[in-house]
C-alpha positions in Angstrom: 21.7 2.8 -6.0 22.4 -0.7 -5.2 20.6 -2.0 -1.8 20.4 -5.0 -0.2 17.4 -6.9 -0.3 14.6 -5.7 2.2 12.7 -8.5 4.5 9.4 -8.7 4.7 9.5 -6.2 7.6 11.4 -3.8 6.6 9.1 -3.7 3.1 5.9 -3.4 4.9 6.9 -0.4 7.1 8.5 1.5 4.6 5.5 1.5 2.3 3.4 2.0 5.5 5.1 5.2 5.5 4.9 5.9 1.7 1.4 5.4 1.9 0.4 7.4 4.9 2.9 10.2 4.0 -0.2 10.4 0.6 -3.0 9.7 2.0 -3.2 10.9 5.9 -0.6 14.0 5.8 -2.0 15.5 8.5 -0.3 12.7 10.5 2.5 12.4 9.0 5.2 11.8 10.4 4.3 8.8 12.2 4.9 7.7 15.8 5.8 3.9 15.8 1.8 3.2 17.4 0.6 4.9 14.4 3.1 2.9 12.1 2.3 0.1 13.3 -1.2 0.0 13.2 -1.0 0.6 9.5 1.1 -2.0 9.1 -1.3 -4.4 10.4 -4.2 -3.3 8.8 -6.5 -5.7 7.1 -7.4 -4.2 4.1 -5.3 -2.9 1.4 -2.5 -5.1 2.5 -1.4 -8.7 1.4 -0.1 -10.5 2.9 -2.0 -8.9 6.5 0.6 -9.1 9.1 0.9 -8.9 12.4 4.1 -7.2 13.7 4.6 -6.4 16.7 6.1 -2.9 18.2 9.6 -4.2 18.7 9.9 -5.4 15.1 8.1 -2.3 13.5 11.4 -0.5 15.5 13.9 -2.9 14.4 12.4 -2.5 11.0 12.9 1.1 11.3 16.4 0.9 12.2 17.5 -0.9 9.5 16.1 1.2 6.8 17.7 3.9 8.9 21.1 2.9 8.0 19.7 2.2 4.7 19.1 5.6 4.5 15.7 4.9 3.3 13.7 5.9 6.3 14.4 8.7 9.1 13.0 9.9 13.0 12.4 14.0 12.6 13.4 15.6 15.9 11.7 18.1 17.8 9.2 16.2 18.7 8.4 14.7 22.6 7.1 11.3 20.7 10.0 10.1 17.7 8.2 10.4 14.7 9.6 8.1 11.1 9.4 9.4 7.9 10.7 7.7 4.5 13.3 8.8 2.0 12.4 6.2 -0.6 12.4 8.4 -3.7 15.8 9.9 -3.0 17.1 6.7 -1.4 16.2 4.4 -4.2 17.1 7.2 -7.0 13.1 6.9 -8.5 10.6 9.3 -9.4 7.5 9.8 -7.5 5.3 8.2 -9.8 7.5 4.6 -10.0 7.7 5.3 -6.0 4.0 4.9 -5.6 4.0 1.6 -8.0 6.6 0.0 -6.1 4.6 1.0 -2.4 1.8 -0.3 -3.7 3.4 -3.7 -4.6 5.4 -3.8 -1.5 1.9 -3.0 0.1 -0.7 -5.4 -1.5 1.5 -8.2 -3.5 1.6 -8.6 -7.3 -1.3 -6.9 -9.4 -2.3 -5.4 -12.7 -1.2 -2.2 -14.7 -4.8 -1.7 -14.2 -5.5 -2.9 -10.5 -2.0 -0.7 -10.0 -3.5 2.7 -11.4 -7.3 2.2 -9.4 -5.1 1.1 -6.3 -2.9 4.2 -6.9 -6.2 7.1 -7.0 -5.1 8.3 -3.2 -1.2 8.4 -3.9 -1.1 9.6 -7.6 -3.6 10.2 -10.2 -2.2 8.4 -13.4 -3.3 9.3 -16.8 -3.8 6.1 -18.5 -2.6 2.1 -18.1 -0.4 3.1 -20.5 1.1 5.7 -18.5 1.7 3.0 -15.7 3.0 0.5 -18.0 4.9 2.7 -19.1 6.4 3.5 -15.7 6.6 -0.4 -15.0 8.5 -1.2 -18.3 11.3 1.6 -17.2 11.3 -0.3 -13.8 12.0 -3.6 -15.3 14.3 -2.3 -17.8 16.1 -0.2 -15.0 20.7 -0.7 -15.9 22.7 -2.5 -13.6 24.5 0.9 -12.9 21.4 2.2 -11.5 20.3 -1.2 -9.4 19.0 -3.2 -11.8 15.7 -3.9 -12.6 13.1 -3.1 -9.7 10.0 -5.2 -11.0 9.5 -8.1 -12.9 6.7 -9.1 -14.9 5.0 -12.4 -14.1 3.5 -15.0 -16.6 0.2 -15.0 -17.3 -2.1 -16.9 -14.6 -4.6 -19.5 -16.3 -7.7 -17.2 -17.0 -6.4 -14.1 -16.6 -6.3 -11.5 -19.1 -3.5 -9.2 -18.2 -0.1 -10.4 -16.7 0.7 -9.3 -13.0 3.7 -7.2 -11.5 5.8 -7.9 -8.6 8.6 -5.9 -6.8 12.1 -7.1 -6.5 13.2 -4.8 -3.3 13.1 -8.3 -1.6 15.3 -9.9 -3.9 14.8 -12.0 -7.2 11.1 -13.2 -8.3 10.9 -15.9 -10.5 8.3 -14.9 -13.7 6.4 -18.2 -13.1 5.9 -17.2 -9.2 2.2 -17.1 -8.4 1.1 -18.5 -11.8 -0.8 -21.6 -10.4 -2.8 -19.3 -7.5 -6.5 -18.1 -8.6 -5.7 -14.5 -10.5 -6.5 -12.0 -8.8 -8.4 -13.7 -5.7 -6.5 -12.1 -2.4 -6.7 -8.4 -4.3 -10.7 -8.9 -5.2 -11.2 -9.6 -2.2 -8.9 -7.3 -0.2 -10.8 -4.5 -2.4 -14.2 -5.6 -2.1 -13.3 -5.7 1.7 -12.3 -2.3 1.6 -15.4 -1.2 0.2 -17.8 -2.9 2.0 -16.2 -1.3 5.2 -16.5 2.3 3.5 -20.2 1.4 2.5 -20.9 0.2 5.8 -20.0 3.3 7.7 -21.5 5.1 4.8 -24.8 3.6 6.0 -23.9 4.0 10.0 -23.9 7.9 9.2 -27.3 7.6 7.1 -29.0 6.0 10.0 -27.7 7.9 12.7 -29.2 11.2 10.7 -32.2 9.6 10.2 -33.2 8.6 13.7 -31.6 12.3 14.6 -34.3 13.8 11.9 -37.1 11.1 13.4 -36.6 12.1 17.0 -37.1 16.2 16.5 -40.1 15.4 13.7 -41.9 13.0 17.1 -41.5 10.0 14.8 -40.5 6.3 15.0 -37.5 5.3 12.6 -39.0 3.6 9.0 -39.0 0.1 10.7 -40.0 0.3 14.4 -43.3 -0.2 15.7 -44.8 1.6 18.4 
């Protein structure tokens, strides 16, 4: 299918929805409060944006008549759901590769299959790669080619994919930045916040278990 390029907008709420439609089903469909708060999250996204209601809704209606995204009825509150696989003519497992490029910029066959472990369990990098190439390599009948593969930053190991739903990407795009900075640190943001609250729930069972026992929390001083 051919589509016209996607703006920033439009890209970040339809892999909003991709992604939450994986990992939170439960609340899935989402209302546009709930859509828009994972659009403007600050980890796992890059760039982090911050849009506001009225542009998450324009947003939606565009992909609407894209046929790409869709409010279920039924329901006192709209909720949006996507059609990206059916829409775009992919299967799931190139679906979650491009939402996770929409979703956190260019990245690794390997950054790619850790950053998929809540959408899709991959095999191997080769089995992502292999997905990728077919992307790349996509005929014109069919689109054209939905990812391109960048040249190789200075000091990086591995070459980085970007998306094309936004229109063309040059292969030397990106090639002077730091590799792999913004995604480092977007993950090892992620996981200090899970490792924090981690802790929260440690301590809060502790001074629980220190408070029937009569005792002071390891720490405090009477």
């Amino acid at each position: 299918m051919h589509l016209r390029p996607l703006t920033e907008a439009e890209a970040r709420v339809l892999a909003t929805l991709m992604e939450k439609a994986r990992t939170v089903p439960d609340s899935y469909p989402l209302t546009l409060n709930s859509l828009v708060a994972g659009c403007n999250q600050k980890s796992s996204r890059d760039p982090v944006m911050n849009m506001t209601e009225a542009q998450a809704q324009e947003a939606l209606d565009s992909l609407k008549l894209l046929s790409l995204a869709f409010a279920t009825s039924g329901s006192r509150v709209a909720r949006w759901e996507h059609n990206f696989q059916r829409g775009v003519g992919v299967p799931e497992q190139s679906a979650v590769l491009l939402g996770l490029l929409m979703l956190r910029g260019p990245q690794t066959a390997g950054e790619l299959r850790i950053n998929s472990e809540r959408w899709y369990r991959f095999a191997d990098i080769s089995s992502v790669e292999a997905f990728l190439d077919e992307l790349q390599e996509r005929p014109e009948e069919k689109g054209g080619p939905l990812v391109i593969k960048l040249d190789r930053q200075p000091g990086a190991r591995e070459q980085r994919w970007a998306h094309l739903l936004c229109g063309p990407v040059a292969a030397s795009a990106y090639a002077a930045a730091p590799p792999g900075n913004s995604h480092a640190t977007s993950g090892l943001a992620e996981r200090v916040e899970t490792l924090e609250g981690e802790v929260a729930r440690l301590r809060r069972t502790l001074e629980d278990l220190c408070a029937q026992l009569g005792m002071s929390p390891p720490g405090q001083h009477d």
